[in-house]
One Martini backbone bead per residue (centre of mass of N, CA, C, O) as a GRO file, in nm:
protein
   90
    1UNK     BB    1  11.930  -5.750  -3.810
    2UNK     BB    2  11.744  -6.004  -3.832
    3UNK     BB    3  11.679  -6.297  -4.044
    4UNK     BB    4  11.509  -6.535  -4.194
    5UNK     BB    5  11.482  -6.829  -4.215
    6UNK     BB    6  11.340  -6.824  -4.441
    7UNK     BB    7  11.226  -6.812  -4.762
    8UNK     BB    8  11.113  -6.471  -4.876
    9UNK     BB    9  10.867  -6.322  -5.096
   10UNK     BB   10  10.914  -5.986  -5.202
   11UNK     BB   11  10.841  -5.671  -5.278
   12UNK     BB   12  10.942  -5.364  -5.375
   13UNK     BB   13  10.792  -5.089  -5.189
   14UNK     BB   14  10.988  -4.853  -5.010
   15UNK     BB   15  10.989  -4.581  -5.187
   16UNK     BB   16  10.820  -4.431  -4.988
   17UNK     BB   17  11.032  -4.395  -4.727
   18UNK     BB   18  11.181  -4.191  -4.566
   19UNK     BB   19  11.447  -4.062  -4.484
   20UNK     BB   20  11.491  -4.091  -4.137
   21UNK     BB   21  11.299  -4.298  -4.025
   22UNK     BB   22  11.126  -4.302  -3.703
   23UNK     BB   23  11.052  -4.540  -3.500
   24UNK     BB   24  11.106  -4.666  -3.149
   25UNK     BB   25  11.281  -4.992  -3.197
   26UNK     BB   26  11.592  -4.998  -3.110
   27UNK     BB   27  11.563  -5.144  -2.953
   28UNK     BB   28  11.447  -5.455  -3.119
   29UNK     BB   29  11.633  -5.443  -3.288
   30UNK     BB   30  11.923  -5.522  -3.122
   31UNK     BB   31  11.801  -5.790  -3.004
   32UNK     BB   32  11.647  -5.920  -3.271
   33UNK     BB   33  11.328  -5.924  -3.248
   34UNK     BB   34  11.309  -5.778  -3.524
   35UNK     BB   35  11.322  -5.871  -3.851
   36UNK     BB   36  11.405  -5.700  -4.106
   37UNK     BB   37  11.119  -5.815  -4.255
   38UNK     BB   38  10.908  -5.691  -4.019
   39UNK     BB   39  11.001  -5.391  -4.008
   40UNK     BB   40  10.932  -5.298  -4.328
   41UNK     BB   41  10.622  -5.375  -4.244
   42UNK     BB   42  10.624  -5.147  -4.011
   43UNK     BB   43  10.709  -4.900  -4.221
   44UNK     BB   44  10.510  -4.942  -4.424
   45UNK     BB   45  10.248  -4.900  -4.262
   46UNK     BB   46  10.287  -4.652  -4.144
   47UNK     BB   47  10.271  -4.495  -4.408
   48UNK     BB   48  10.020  -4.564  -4.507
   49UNK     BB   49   9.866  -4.460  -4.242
   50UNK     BB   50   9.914  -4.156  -4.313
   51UNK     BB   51   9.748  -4.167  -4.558
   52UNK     BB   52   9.499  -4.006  -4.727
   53UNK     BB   53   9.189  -4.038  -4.845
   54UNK     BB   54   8.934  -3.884  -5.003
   55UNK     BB   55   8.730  -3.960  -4.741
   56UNK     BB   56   8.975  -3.904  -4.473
   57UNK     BB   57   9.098  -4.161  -4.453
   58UNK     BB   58   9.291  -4.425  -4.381
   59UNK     BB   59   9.505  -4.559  -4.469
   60UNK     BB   60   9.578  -4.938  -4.561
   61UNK     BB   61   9.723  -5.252  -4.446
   62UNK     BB   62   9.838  -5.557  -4.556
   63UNK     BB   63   9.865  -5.843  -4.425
   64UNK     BB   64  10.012  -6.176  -4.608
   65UNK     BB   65  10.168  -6.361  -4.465
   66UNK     BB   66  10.318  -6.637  -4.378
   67UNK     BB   67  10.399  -6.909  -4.189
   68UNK     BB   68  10.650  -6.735  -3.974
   69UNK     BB   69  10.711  -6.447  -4.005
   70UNK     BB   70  10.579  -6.250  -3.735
   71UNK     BB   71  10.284  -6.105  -3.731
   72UNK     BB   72  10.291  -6.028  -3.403
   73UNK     BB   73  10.513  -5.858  -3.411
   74UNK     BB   74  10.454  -5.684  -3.596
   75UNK     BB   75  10.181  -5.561  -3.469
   76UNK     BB   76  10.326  -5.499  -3.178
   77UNK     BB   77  10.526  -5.279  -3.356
   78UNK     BB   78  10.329  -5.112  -3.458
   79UNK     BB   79  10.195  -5.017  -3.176
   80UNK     BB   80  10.450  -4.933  -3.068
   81UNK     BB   81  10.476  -4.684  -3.277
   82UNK     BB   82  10.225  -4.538  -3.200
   83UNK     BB   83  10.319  -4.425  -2.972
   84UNK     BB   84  10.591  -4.317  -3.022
   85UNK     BB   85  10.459  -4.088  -3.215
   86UNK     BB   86  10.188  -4.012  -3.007
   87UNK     BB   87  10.352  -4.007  -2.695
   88UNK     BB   88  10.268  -4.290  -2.510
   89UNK     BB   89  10.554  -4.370  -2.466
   90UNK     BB   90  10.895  -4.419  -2.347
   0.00000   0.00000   0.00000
């Protein structure tokens, strides 16, 4: 995967994410299309997303990058995991 052009400083939050997560962007993986950093953030939401709060609602994921982190292409890796997800993609 490629790395971000910029220094980019984030917390290690990943430790809640199971060993061989599944995730349906192997084709944009290795195109270099989405950076280990954008990944991250796109197998984090996923997780998140998984997680059921008290009154039955969807855990939410906060994306708070700043400028240049690649924020859309985040965003429709995230939509592209769900389909690849819920069966919706090729």
């Amino acid at each position: 995967m490629g790395n971000s052009s910029d220094d980019v400083v984030f917390c290690v939050t990943l430790t809640d994410v199971p060993p061989g997560f599944e995730h349906g962007l192997d084709d944009a993986v290795a195109a270099g299309t989405l950076s280990s950093l954008q990944m991250e953030s796109i197998i984090y939401a996923s997780v998140k997303h998984e997680q059921r709060l008290r009154g039955g609602q969807r855990a939410g994921f906060f994306l708070g990058d700043g400028p240049g982190v690649g924020k859309g292409r985040q965003i429709a890796g995230l939509v592209r995991f769900s389909l690849f997800s819920y069966g919706m993609g090729n």
